[in-house]
C-alpha positions, 0 to 999 in steps of 0.5 A: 500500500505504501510503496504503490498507492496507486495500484492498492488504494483504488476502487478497482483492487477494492472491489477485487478484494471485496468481492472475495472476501465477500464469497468467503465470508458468505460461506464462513457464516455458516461454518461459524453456527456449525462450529459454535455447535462443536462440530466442522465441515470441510466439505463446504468448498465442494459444495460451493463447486457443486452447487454450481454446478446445480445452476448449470443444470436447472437452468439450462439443462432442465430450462426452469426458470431463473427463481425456480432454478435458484431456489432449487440450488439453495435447497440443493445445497442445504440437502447436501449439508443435511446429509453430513448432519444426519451421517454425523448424528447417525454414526457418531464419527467426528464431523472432521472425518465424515465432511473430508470423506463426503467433500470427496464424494461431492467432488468426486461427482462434480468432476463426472458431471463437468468431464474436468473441463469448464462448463458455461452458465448461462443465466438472465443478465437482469438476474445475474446482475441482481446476484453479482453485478457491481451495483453497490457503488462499484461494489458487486452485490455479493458484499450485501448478500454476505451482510444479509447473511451474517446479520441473519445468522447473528439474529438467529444465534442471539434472538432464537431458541435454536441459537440457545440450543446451538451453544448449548450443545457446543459447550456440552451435548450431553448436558443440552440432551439431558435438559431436553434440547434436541441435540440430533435435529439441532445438528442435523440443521446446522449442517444443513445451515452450512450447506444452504450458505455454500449454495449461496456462495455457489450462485454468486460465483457462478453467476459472476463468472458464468462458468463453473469447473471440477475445481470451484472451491478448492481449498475454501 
């Protein structure tokens, strides 16, 4: 920044940064709520590919409209959460080992459905530029949907019982079931929770960059 103001202080690299920042933070709403419940999920950069992918599919293979295509892939990624969540619940392994294995099977399946090459996503400009177009001031619109989120998951953590039951159970599960908090159901949800804001991530990406590929996410 000191040595060259006039390539690091700028909108330009402002908005570059932002705009990432944004994708990650988005997802990191929802491994916050998860690991503030006591467990992790490393499949989260998958799903951010995966559900990518989901848009492609919706939209231009299944033809569905924009909305619908949308609302598809957000309950897409919330299912592939569920599934961790109820793998954990169902098992009792550490979620450390179940999310590394099912991140491996999610990318697994999003390489054979890419063939490893980049697939174009075509979606309604009008749209795409509600998702991740620079409307905020030169800013895209992810950094506002990341606001909406964290404040959403902040009221959720502090305002709702389900938020009680989150920090019970992190601080000590056995003690939350014992008192009559719905240990496995809570779980299972935050999982879902962490999948949903990889899916919200997933959209934003490929909306911006109209593509995705076998190796969206890796290392998120």
């Amino acid at each position: 920044s000191s040595l060259r103001p006039d390539l690091f202080l700028t909108q330009d690299n402002g908005v570059n940064v932002a705009s990432l920042a944004a994708q990650y933070g988005i997802v990191a709403v929802g491994v916050t709520m998860l690991m503030i419940g006591g467990h992790f999920d490393l499949s989260v950069g998958t799903i951010v590919g995966l559900t990518g992918w989901a848009m492609y599919y919706f939209g231009n293979v299944l033809g569905l409209p924009p909305i619908v295509t949308i609302l598809c892939t957000l309950a897409f990624g919330a299912l592939l959460g569920a599934i961790n969540g109820i793998i954990q619940v169902r098992s009792g392994l550490p979620s450390f080992i179940i999310t590394l294995a099912t991140s491996l099977v999610y990318r697994g399946i999003l390489t054979m459905n890419t063939s490893g090459f980049p697939v174009v996503v075509k979606f309604p400009a009008a749209y795409a530029q509600i998702i991740a177009g620079k409307n905020l001031f030169g800013y895209r619109m992810s950094l506002l949907w990341f606001l909406v989120v964290a404040v959403l998951a902040t009221l959720l953590l502090l305002r709702t019982r389900m938020g009680n039951w989150t920090f019970a159970i992190g601080q000590n599960p056995t003690a939350a079931k014992n008192l009559g908090v719905p240990v496995a159901r809570t779980t299972v949800t935050l999982f879902a929770l962490s999948g949903l804001t990889s899916a919200v991530a997933g959209i934003v990406v490929a909306v911006q960059y109209f593509s995705i590929d076998a190796n969206r996410g890796v290392g998120w």
